[in-house]
SEDRENTOR-843705 format. One line per field, with one value per atom (N, C-alpha, C): x negated, y negated, z; residue in one letter; atom name; residue number from 1. Coordinates in steps of 0.001 Angstrom, whole numbers, always signed. Example, Ala and Ser with C-alpha at 12.3 -4.5 7.8 and 13.67 -1.06 7.14 Angstrom:
! residues 2
u = c(-13190_-12300_-13200_-12850_-13670_-12900)
v = c(+5690_+4500_+3300_+2250_+1060_-30)
w = c(+7800_+7800_+7800_+7080_+7140_+7870)
residu = c(A_A_A_S_S_S)
atome = c(N_CA_C_N_CA_C)
num = c(1_1_1_2_2_2)
This chain:
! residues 74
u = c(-831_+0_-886_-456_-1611_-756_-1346_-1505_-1483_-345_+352_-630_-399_-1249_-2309_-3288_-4494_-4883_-3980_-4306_-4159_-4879_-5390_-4308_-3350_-2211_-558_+203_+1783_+2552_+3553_+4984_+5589_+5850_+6045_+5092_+3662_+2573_+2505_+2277_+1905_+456_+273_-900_-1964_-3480_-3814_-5179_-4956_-5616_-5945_-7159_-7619_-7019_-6623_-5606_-6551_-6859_-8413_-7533_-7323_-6278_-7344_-6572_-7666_-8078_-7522_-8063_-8808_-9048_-10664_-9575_-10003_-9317_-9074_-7920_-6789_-6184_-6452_-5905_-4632_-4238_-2230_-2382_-685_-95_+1433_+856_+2308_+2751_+3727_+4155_+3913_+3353_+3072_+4281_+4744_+5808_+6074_+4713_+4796_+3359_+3105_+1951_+1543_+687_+313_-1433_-1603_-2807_-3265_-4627_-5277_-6166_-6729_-8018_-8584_-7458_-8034_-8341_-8020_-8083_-6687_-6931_-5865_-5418_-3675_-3875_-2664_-2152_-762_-155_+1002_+2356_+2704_+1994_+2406_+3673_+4351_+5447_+4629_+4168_+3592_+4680_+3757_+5242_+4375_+2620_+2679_+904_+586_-824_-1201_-2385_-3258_-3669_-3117_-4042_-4016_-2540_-1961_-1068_-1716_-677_+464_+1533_+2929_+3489_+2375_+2838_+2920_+1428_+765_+1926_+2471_+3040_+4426_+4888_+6338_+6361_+4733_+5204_+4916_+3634_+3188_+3985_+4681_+5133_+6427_+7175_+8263_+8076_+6599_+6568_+6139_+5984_+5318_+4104_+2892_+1329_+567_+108_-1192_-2278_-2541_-3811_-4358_-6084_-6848_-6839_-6807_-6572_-7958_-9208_-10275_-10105_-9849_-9381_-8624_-7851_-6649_-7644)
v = c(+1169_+0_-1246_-1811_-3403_-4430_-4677_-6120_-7424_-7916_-9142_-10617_-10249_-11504_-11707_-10489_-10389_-10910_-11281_-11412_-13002_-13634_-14774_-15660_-14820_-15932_-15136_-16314_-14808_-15171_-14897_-14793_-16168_-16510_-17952_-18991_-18685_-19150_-19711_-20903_-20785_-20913_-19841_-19810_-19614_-20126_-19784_-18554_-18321_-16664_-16873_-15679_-15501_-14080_-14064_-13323_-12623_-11809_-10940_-10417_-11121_-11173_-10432_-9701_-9558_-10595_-11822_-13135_-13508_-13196_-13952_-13851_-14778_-14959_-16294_-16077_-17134_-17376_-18475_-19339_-19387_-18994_-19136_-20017_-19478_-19732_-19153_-18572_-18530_-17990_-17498_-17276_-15736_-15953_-14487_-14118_-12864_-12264_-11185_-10764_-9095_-8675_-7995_-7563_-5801_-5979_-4424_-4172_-2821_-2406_-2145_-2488_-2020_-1512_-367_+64_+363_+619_+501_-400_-2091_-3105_-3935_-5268_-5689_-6483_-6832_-7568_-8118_-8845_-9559_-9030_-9017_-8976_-10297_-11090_-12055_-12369_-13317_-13759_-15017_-14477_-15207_-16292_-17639_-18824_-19820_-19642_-20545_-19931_-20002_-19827_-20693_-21187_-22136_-21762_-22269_-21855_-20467_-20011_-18303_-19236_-17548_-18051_-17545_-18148_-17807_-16240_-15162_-14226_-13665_-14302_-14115_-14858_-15791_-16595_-15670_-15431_-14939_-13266_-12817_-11276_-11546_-12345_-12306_-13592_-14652_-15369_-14419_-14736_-14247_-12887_-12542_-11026_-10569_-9681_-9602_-9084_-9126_-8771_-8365_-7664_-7391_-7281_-9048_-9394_-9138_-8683_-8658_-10228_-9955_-11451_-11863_-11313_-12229_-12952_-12659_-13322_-13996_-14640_-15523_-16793)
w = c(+0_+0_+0_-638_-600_+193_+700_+1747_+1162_+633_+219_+460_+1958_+2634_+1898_+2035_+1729_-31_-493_-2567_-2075_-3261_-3150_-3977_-4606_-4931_-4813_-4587_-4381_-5259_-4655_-5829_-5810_-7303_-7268_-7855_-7766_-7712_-9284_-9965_-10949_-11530_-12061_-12297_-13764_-14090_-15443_-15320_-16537_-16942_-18291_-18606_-19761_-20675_-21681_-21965_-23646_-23689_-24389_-25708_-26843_-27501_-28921_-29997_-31172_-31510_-31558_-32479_-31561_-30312_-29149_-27967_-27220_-25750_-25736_-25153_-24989_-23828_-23203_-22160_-22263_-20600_-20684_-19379_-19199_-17925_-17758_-16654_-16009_-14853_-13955_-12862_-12903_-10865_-10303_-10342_-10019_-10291_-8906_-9047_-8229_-8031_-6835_-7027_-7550_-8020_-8512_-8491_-8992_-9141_-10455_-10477_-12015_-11895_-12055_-12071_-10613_-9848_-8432_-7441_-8128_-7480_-7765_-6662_-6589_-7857_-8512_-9640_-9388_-9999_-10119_-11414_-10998_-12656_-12687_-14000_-14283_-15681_-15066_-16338_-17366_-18524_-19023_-19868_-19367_-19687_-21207_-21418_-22539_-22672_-24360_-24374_-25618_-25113_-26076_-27275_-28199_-29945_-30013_-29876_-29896_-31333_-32555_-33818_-33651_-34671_-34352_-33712_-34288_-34108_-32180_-32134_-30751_-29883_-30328_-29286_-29266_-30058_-29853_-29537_-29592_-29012_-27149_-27279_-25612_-24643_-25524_-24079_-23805_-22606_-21663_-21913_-20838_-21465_-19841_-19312_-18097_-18755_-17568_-18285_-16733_-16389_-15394_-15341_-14460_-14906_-13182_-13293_-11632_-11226_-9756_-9320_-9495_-9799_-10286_-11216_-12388_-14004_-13458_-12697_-12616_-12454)
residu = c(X_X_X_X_X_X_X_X_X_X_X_X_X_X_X_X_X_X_X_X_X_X_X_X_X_X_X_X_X_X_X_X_X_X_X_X_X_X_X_X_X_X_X_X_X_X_X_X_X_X_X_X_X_X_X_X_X_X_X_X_X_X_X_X_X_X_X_X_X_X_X_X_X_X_X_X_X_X_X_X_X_X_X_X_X_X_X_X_X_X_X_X_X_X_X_X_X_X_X_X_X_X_X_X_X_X_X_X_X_X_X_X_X_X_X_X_X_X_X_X_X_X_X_X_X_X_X_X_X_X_X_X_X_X_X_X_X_X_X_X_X_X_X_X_X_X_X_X_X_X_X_X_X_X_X_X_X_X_X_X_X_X_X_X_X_X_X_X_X_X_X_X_X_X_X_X_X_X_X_X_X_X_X_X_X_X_X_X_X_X_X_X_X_X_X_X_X_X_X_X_X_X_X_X_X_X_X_X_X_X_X_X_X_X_X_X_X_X_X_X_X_X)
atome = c(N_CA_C_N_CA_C_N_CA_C_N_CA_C_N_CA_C_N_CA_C_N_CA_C_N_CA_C_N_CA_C_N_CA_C_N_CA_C_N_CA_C_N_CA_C_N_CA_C_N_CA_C_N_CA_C_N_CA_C_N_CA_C_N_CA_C_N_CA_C_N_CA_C_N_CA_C_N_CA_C_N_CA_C_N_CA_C_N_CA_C_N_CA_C_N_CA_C_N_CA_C_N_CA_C_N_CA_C_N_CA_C_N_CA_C_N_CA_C_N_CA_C_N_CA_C_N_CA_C_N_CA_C_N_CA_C_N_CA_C_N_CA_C_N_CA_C_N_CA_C_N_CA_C_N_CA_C_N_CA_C_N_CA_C_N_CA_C_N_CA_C_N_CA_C_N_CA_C_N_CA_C_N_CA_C_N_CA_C_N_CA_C_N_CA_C_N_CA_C_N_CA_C_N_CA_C_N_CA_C_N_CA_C_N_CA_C_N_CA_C_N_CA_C_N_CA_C_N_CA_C_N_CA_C_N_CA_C_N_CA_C_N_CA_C_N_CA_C_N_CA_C_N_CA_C_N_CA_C)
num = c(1_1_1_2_2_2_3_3_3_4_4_4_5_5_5_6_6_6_7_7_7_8_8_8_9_9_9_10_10_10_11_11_11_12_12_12_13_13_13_14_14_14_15_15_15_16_16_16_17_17_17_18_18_18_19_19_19_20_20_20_21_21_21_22_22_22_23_23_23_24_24_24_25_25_25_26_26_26_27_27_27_28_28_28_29_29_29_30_30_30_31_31_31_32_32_32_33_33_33_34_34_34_35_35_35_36_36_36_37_37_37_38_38_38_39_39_39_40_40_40_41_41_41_42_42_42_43_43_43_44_44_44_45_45_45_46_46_46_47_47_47_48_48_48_49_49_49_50_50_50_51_51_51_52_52_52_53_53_53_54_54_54_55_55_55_56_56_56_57_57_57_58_58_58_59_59_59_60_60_60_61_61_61_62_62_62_63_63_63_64_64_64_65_65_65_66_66_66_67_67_67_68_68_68_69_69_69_70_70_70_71_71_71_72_72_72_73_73_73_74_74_74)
């Protein structure tokens, strides 16, 4: 069980991330959601709300999407 307290951002939180896209990596934003695990460490389920110099396609598959990113990358 992970320890809420213990993650460095919560639910509600709005927050930005690097998002490792085929066309390069791309800067977003958007709201924590939930917490979860990736790889054995701690991460957030984020609601992704907007990303920088994402082409039309990028923008309309990944915003209002949920995504789990480690709370380091945030």
């Amino acid at each position: 069980m992970i320890y809420e307290d213990a993650l460095w951002y919560k639910r509600g939180d709005l927050v930005e991330f690097k998002l490792n896209l085929a066309g390069g990596t791309k800067q977003c934003r958007g709201l924590v959601i939930n917490t979860a695990v990736l790889f054995g460490r701690g991460a957030r389920q984020i609601w992704i709300l907007d990303i920088d110099d994402a082409s039309p396609e990028q923008q309309s598959y990944w915003t209002n999407r949920k995504h789990i990113v480690h709370e380091e990358d945030i």
